[in-house]
C-alpha atoms as one frame of an Amber mdcrd trajectory, in Angstrom:
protein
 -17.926  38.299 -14.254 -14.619  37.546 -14.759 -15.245  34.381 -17.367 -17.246
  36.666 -19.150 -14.707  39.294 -19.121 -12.035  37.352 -19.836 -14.210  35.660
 -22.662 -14.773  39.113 -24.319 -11.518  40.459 -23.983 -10.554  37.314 -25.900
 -13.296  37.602 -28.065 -12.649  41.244 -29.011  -8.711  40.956 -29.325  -9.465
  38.857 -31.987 -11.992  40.322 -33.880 -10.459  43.724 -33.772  -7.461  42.555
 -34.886  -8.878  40.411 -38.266 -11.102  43.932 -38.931  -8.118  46.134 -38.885
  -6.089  43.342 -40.641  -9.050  43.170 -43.800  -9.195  47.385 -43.365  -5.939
  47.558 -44.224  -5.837  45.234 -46.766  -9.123  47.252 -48.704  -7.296  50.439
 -47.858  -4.094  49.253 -49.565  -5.928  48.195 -52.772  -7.240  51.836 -52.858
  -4.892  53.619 -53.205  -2.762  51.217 -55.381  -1.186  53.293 -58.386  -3.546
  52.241 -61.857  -0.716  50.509 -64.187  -1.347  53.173 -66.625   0.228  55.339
 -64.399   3.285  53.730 -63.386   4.118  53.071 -67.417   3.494  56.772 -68.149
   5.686  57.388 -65.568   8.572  54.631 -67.219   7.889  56.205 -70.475   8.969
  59.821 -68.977  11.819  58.755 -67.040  13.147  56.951 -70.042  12.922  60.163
 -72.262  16.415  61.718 -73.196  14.949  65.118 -73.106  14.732  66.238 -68.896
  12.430  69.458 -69.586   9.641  67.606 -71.508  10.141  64.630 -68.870   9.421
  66.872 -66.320   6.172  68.341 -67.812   5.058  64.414 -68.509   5.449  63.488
 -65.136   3.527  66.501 -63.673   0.920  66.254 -65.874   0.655  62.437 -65.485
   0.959  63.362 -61.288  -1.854  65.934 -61.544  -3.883  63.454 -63.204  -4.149
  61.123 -60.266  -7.247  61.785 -58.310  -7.603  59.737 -55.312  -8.287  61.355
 -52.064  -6.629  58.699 -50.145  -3.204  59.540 -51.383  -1.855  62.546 -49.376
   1.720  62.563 -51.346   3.259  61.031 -54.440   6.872  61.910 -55.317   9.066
  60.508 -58.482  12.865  59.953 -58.576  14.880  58.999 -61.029  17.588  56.334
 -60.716  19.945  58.815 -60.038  17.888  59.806 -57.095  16.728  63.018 -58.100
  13.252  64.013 -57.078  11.594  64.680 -60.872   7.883  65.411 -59.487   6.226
  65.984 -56.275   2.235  65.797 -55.618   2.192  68.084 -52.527   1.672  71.848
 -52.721   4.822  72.479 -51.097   6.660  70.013 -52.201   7.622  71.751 -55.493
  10.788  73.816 -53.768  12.503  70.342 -53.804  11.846  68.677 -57.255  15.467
  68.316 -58.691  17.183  68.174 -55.805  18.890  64.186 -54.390  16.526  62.482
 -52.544  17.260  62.540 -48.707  15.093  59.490 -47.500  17.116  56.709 -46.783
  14.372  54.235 -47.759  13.696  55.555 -51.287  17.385  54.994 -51.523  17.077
  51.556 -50.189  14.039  50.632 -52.938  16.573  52.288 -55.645  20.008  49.928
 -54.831  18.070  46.612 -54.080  15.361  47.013 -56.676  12.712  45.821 -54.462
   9.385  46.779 -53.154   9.193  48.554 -50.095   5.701  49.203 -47.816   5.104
  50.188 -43.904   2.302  52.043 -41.679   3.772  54.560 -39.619   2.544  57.450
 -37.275   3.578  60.654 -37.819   4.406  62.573 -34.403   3.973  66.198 -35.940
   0.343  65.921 -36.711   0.016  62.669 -34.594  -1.854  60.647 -37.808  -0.890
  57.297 -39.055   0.270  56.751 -42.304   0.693  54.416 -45.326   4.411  54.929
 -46.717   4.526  52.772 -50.305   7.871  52.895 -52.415   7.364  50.981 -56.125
  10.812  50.701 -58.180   9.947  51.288 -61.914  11.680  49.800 -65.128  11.799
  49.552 -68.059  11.721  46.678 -70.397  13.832  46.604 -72.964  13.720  43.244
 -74.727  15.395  40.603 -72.564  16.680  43.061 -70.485  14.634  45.342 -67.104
  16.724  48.416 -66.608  15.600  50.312 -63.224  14.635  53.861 -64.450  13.004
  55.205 -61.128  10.872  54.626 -58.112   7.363  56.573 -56.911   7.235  56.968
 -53.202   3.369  57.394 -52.119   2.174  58.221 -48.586  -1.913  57.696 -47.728
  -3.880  58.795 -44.844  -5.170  56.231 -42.522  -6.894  58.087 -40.434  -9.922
  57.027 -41.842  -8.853  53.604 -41.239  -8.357  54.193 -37.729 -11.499  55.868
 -37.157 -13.614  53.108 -38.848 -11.799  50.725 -36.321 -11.794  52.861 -33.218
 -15.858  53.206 -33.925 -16.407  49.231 -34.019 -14.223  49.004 -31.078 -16.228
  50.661 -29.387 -19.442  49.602 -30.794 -18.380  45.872 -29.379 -17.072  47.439
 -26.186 -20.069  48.697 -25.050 -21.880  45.651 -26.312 -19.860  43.627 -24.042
 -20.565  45.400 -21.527 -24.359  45.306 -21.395 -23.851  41.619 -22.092 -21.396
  41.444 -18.789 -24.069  43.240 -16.729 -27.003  40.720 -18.100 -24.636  37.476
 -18.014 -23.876  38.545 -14.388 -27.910  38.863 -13.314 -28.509  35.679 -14.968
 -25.559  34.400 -13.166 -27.319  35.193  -9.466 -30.648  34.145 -10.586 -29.562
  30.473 -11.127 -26.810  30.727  -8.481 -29.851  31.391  -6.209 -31.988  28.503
  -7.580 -29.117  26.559  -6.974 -28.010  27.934  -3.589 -31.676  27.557  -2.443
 -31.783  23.687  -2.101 -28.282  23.332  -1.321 -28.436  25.619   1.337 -32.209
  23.492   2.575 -29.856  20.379   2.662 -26.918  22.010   4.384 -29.275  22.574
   6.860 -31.194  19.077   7.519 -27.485  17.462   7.106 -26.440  19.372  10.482
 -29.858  18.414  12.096 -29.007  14.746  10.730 -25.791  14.906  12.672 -27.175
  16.595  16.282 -29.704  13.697  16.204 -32.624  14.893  14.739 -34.234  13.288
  11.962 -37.518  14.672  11.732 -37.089  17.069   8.967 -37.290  17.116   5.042
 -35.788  19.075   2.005 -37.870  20.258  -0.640 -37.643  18.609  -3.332 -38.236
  21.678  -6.129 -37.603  19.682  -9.418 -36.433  15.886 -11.357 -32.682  17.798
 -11.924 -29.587  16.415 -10.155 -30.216  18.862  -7.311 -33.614  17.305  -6.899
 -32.170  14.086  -7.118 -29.514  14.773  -4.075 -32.375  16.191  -2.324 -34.194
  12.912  -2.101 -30.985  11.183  -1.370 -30.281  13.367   1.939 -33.998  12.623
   2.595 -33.128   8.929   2.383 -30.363   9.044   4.159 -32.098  10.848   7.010
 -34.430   7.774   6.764 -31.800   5.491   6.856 -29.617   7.333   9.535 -32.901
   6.849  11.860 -33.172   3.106  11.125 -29.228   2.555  11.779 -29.458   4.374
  15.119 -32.430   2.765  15.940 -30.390  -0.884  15.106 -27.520   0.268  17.176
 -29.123   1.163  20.058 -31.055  -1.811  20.221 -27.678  -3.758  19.493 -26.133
  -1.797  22.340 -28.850  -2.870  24.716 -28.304  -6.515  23.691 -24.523  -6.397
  24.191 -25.147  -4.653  27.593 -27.441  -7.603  28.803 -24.734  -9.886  27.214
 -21.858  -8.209  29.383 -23.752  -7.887  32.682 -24.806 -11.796  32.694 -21.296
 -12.744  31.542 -19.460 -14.854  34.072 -15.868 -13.556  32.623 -14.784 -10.427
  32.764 -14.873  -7.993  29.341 -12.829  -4.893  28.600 -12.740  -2.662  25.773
 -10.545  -0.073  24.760 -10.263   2.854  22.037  -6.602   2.519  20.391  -4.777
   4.332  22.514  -5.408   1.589  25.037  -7.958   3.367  27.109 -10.544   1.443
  29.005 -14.224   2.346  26.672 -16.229  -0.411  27.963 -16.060  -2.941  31.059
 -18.635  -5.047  32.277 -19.719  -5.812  35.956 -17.839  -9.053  36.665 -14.436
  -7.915  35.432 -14.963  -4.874  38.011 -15.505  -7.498  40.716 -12.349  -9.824
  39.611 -10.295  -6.296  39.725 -11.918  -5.172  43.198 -13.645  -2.152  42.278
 -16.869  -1.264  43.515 -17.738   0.853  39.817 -17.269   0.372  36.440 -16.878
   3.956  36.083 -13.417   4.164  38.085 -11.512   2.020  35.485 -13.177   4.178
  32.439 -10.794   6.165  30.343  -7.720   4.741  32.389  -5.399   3.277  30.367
  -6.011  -1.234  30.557  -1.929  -1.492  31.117  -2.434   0.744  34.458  -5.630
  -1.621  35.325  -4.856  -4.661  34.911  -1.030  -3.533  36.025   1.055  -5.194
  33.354   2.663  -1.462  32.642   6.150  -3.158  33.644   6.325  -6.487  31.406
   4.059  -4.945  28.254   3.561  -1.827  26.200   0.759  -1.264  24.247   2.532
  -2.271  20.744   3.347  -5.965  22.639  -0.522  -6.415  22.970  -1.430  -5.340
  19.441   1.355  -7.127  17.904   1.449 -10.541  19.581  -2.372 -11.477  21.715
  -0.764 -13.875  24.123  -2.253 -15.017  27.100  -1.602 -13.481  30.108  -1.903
 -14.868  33.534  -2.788 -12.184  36.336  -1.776 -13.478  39.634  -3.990 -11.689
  42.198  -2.269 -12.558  45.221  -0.404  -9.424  45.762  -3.503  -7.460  46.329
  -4.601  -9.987  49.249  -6.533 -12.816  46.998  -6.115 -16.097  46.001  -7.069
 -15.954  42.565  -5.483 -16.520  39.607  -7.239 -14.500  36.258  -6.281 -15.542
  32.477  -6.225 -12.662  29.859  -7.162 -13.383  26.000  -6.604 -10.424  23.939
  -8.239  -9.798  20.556  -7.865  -6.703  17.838 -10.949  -4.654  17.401 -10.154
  -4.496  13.501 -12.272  -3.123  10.594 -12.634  -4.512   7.436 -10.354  -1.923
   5.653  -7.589  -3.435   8.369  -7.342  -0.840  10.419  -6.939  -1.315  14.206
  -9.658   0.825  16.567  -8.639  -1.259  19.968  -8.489  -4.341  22.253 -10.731
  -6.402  23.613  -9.643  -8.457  26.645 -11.692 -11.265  28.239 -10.581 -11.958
  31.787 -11.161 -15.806  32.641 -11.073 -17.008  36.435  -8.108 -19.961  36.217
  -7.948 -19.770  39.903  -9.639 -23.724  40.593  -7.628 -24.771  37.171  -4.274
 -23.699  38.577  -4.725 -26.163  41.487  -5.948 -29.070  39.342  -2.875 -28.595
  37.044  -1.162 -28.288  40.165  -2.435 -31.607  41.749  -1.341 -33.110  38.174
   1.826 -31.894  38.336   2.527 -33.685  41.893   0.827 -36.759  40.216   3.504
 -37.001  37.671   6.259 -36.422  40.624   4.324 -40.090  41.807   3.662 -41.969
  38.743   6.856 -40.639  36.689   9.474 -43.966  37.354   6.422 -46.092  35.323
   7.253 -44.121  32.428  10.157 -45.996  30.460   9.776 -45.175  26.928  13.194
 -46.926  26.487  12.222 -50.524  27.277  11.003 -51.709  24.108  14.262 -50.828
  21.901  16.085 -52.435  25.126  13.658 -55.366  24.985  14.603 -55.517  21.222
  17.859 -55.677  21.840  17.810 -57.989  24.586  15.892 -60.492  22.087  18.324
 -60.477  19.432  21.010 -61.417  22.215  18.383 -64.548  23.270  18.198 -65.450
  19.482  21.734 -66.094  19.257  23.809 -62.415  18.867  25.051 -63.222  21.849
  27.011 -66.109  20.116  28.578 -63.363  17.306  31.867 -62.088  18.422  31.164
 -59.179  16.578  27.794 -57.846  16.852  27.393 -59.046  20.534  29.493 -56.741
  22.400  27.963 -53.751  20.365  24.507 -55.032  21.344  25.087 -55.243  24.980
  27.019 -51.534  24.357  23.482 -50.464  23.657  22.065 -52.177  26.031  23.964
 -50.821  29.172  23.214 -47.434  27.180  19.689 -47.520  26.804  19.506 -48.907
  30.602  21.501 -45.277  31.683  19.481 -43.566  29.793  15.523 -45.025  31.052
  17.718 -44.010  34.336  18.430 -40.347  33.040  14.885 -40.004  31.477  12.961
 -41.260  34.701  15.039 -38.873  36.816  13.896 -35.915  34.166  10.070 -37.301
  34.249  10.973 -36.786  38.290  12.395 -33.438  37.662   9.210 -31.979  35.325
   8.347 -29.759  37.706  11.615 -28.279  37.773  11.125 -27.263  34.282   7.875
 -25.490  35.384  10.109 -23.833  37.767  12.892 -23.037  35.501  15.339 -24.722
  37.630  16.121 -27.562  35.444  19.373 -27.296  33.666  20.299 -28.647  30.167
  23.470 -30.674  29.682  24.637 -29.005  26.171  26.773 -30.779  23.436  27.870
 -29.867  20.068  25.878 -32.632  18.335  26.114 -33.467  14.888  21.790 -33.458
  14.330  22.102 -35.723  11.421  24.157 -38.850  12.935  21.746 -38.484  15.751
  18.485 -38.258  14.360  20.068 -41.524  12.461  20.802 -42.977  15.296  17.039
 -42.735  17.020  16.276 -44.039  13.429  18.078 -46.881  13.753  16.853 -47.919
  17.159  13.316 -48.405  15.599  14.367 -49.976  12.348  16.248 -53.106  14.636
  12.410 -52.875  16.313  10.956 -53.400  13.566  13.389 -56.458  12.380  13.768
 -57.997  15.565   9.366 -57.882  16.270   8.787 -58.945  12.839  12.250 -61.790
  12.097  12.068 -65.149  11.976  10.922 -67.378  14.910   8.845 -64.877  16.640
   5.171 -64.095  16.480   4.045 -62.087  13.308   3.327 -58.273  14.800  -0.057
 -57.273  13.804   0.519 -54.913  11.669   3.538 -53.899   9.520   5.626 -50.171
   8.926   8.491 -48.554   7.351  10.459 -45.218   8.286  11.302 -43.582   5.496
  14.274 -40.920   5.719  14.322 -37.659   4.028  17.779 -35.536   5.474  19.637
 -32.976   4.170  23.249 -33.725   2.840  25.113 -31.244   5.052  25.955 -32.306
   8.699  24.010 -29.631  10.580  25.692 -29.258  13.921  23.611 -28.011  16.818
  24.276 -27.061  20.817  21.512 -29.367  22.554  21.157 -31.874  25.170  21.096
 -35.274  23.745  19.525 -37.481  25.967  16.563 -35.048  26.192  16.066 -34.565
  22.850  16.336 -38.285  22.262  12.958 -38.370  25.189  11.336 -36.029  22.377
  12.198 -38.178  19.304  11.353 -41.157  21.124   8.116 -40.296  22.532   7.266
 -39.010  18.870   7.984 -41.746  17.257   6.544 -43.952  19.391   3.449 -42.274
  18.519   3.430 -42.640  15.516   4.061 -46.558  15.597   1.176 -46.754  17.939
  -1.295 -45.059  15.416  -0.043 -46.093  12.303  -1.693 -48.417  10.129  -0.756
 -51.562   8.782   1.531 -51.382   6.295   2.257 -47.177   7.238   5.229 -45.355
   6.383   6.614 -43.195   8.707   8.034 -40.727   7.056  11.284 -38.686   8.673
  12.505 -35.340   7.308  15.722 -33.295   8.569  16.623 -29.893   6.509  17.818
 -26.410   7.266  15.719 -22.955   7.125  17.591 -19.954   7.143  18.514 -19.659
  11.292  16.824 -23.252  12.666  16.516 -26.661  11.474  13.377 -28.464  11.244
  12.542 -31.982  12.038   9.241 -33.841  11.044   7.679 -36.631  11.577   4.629
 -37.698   9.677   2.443 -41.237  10.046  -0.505 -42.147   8.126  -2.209 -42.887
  11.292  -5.866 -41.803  12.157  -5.091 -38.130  12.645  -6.083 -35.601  15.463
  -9.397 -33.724  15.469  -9.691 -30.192  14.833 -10.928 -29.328  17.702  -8.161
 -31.163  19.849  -5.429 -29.837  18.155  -4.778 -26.583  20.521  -4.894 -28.964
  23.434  -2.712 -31.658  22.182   0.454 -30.365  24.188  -1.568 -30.005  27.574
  -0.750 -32.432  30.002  -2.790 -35.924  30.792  -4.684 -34.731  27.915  -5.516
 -38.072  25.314  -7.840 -37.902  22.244  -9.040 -40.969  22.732  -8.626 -42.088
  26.457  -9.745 -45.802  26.700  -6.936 -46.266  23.186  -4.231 -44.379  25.325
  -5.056 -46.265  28.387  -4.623 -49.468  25.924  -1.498 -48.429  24.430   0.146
 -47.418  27.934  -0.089 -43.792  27.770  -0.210 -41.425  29.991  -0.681 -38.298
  28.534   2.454 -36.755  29.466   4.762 -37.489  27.018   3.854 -34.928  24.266
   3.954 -32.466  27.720   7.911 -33.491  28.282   8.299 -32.590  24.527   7.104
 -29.583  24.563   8.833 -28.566  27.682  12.182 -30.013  26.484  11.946 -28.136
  23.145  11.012 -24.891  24.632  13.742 -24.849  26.932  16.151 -25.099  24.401
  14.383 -22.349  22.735  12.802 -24.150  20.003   9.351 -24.683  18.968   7.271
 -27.601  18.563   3.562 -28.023  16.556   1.538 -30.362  15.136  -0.254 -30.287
  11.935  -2.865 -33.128  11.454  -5.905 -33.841   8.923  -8.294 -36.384  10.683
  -8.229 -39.933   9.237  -5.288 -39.191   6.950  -2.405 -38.815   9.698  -0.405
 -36.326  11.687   2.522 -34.731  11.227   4.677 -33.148  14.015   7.354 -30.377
  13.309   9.944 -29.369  15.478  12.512 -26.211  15.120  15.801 -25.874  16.969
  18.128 -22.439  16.559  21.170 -23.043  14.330  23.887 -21.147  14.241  26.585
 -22.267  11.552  29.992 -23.210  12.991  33.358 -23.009  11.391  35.316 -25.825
  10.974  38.608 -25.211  13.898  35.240 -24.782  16.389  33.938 -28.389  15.214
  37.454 -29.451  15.060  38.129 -27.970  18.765  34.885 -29.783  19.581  35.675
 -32.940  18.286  39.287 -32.683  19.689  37.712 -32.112  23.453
């Protein structure tokens, strides 16, 4: 109703205003003095005799007949009134002119026109005020003005009756527009109001119902699509419950533990055996508590440490009386748009693992003084003494330097192999130097290039197979607070590696730089590479990828273990990256903090 008012009102503003505008116009044209008159008029102002001017302009004012015109009046350009229409007007005809307008039309010489409403008889009038000249040759000379008033009342009326004709015709058009109006609202209501109703017995479960479908129009079209989706709703529950069954049998047969939670952390789902590894008799205790209270981790994690970072966590069930030791994977429940709806957390019984890692760790305490990475640079040395360095002034007392070096430090490295389970302990302590990483890493280098020279010279037996090491460092000396004869145990048993699996012919390729707050060491060989599979497990202790070559070679499986431990306990980090017959390459970070140069020179001073 109110479109269709507003519409109208428009509508009618409009045409009521373009009627009045062409009524006014017609009306104007009316009662427009005939040019006959206004030059009879010229012709009797112009006349030097007043008296028989007068009598012309009467008689030419009497012979206007137009019942439009209420009033005509003449003055000359003196602004005397010479002739007056009006029946009372006569009294004033000779006398000046009081109306400031006429006076206006008589200084400017211009045309002067306006509708006005008169309050004494409340009727609106048409007020016209023509200057008259005459033409005298070349020359216009202003002789008078007529001043002519018309009734518009007629005008009005005319108006005021289409007004209302279209008033009340918009009316009875409101009144039907608004019927027509509810009729289709209803039609359209109807269905929509059918659908409204099988949506909410769509979402309390029951799909049983139908809409009508009344028509082929877009509401009939939405009407089969809610009937669809009721279809499809049924199938999908149907699909999940069936799913849900599956995943129950799944959970109740599983030999690890399985919780779920909702994103606040709150325990949704939890299957039988992870009850029984948490010593509760139901699985409908632990539901809606939150997993940090259950599996009592509250102190050491929040929620945002398990979201953020899904560590492993070991659950040591001795203090509640048990000997049993649980592990704790964590994974995101995580929709496709990325957003996070909870945890899952698979509890895995480590308790007979612990004890075999434990029985390996007393096996290293026993087998530990038969690990001497350090013999074979010592043998190389030793060699090159036997070939005749021994006879060189020069280079001989710098070989058997070495020599007694390497010989301190198998000593210092056997006594660290001893001391591995201190490390497991955290008891072990690091001897820390400000080390210049470059001239070090050089000097491991180094080692392993007189190796290669003194395995491969002259008078000894060809090796089998040939390499290089090839050195990539940065320019700048990057100074860094470790323990150098560990980190030399790293680089060695690295390296050693890498000779072992190398091909013939290999390059062994050495990088140093610096990344923002650590520096990174790699080394890559072109050896046969790591599977996929064993990459996670690389690091774990006694672990070989292939155990008869290790055996071969003299490994133990340990020495990637030291590494690891080493590195971490100087807060680095140490990974492998490795493509399967095309080589491995492992990476190894240490934190770097930039030192001045009176620190370095304090440093070098002590």
């Amino acid at each position: 109703m109110l479109l269709l008012l507003l519409a109208f009102q428009i509508v009618g503003a409009v045409f009521v205003q373009r009627l009045k505008s062409e009524n006014l116009r017609a009306f104007k044209q009316r009662v427009e003095l005939t040019p006959y008159v206004d030059n009879s008029l010229i012709t009797s102002l112009s006349m030097a005799d007043a008296k028989k001017s007068d009598r012309q302009i009467n008689s030419t004012l009497t012979g206007i007949n137009n019942q439009n015109i209420s009033d005509v009046q003449v003055v000359d350009a003196k602004g005397n009134i010479r002739g007056e229409t009006s029946a009372n007007g006569h009294a004033i005809v000779g006398q000046k002119t009081t109306d400031s307008r006429i006076k206006r039309v008589l200084y400017s010489g211009r045309s002067f026109s306006e509708t006005t409403l008169n309050r004494a008889d409340n009727k609106h009038y048409y007020i016209s005020i023509t200057p008259l000249f005459s033409s005298d040759g070349n020359n216009n000379t202003l002789v008078g003005a007529v001043y002519l008033r018309a009734d518009l009342e007629s005008v009005y009326d005319s108006i005021d009756g289409v007004t209302l004709i279209f008033a009340t015709a918009a009316v009875f058009a409101i009144f039907i527009g608004v019927g027509l109006a509810i009729l289709i609202s209803r039609a359209i209501t109807r269905p929509i109001d059918e659908m409204k109703k099988q949506t909410a017995k769509i979402a309390d479960g029951n799909y049983s119902g139908h809409v009508h479908v009344y028509g082929d129009d877009e509401l009939g079209e939405l009407a089969q699509a809610v009937n669809n989706l009721s279809v499809r709703v049924e199938e999908s529950r149907e699909q999940s419950e069936s799913e849900r069954r599956r995943l129950d049998s799944v959970l109740t047969h599983m030999s690890d533990g399985v919780l779920a939670t909702d994103r606040r952390g709150n325990i949704t789902i939890i299957n039988d055996m992870a009850a029984e590894f948490l010593n509760v008799d139901s699985v409908d205790q632990l539901k809606g508590l939150s997993i940090l209270d259950v599996l009592d981790i509250r102190e050491d994690y929040t929620l945002r440490d398990l979201l953020e970072n899904q560590d492993t966590i070991y659950l040591d069930m001795s203090a509640q009386g048990r000997d049993q030791v649980l592990n704790a994977y964590f994974s995101l429940i995580q929709r496709e748009s990325g957003f996070i709806s909870g945890l899952v957390c698979v509890l895995h019984d480590i308790t007979e693992q612990q004890k075999i890692d434990h029985d390996r760790k007393q096996f290293v305490s026993n087998v530990s003084h038969e690990l001497r990475t350090p013999l074979t640079s010592l043998r190389s040395y030793i060699e090159a003494l036997n070939d005749g360095a021994w006879k060189d002034p020069e280079v001989a007392p710098s070989f058997l330097k070495v020599t007694q070096d390497e010989t301190d430090r198998m000593i210092r490295m056997i006594n660290d192999l001893l001391s591995l389970s201190r490390m497991d302990s955290g008891t072990a302590k690091l001897e820390l130097e400000l080390v210049n990483l470059n001239e070090l890493f050089t000097y491991i280098l180094d080692r392993f290039d007189m190796m290669i020279k003194n395995e491969t010279g002259e008078g000894h037996e060809k090796r089998p197979k040939n390499y290089s090491i090839k050195r990539e460092f940065t320019q700048r000396d990057l100074w860094v607070e470790i323990d150098p004869d560990k980190f030399i145990q790293v680089i060695d048993n690295i390296m050693n590696n890498a000779i072992k699996y190398s091909p013939d012919g290999g390059v062994i390729t050495c990088r140093l730089v610096e990344t923002h707050d650590h520096v990174l060491l790699s080394i890559s060989d072109q050896g046969l590479g790591i599977p996929k599979k064993d990459l996670g497990r690389i690091f774990d202790r006694f672990f070989r990828v292939d155990k008869a070559r290790s055996r071969a070679q003299g490994g133990t499986g340990l020495g990637l273990a030291i590494s690891r431990e080493v590195i971490e306990m100087h807060n680095g980090r140490i990974w492998v990256e490795s493509l399967e017959g095309k080589g491995s390459t492992f990476y190894i970070t240490l934190p770097y903090e930039e030192y001045g140069e009176e620190d370095l020179w304090n440093e070098d001073q002590g």
